[in-house]
SELUM-437801 format. One line per field, with one value per residue (C-alpha): residue in one letter; x, y, z. Coordinates in Angstrom, 2 decimals. Example, Ala and Ser with C-alpha at 12.3 -4.5 7.8 and 13.67 -1.06 7.14 Angstrom:
2
residu <- A_S
x <- 12.30_13.67
y <- -4.50_-1.06
z <- 7.80_7.14
***
This chain:
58
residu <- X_X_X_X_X_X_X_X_X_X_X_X_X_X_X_X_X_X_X_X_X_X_X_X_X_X_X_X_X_X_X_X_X_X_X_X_X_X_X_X_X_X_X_X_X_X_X_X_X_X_X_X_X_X_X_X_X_X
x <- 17.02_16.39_15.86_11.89_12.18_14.10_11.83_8.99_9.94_11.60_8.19_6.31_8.79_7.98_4.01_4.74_6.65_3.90_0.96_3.33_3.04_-0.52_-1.49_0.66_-0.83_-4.17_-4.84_-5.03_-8.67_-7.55_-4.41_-6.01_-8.52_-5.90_-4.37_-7.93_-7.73_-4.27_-4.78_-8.15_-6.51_-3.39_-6.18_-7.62_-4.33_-3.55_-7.05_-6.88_-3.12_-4.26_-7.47_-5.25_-2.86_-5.33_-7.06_-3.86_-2.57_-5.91
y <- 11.11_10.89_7.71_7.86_8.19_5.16_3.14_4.12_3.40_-0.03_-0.46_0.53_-1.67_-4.68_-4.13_-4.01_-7.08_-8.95_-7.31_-8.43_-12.07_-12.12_-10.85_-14.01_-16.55_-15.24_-13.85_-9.83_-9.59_-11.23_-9.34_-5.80_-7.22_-7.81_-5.00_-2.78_-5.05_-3.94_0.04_0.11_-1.20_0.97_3.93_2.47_2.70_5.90_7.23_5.76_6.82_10.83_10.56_9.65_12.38_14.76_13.76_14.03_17.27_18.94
z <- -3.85_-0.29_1.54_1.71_-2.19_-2.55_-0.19_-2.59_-5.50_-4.84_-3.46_-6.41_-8.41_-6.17_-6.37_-10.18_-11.02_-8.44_-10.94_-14.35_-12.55_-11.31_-15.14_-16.25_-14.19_-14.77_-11.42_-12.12_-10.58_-7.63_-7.25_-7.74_-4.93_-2.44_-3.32_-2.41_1.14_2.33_0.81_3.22_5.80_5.70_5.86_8.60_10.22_9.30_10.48_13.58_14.21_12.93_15.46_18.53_17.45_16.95_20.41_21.98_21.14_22.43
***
């Protein structure tokens, strides 16, 4: 496994156990909603970071 595959899957591990707990505590909804917020704006990075690439290398 290379290093990137490690990183992901301790991360997918982490998000995980914090989904087993939200479902415990009652708080899934929530969770899965906070979730959504930080996956849009992690494409909103990613778009913005792709457009100044792309802009650049023209």
């Amino acid at each position: 496994m290379t290093g990137w595959q490690i990183t992901g899957a301790a991360i997918v591990a982490y998000l995980l156990l914090l989904a087993r707990s939200a479902w415990k505590q009652g708080e899934f909804r929530q969770y899965l909603r906070s979730l959504a917020i930080v996956a849009a704006l992690c494409g909103i990075v990613a778009g913005a970071v792709a457009a100044a690439m792309a802009l650049d290398s023209q």
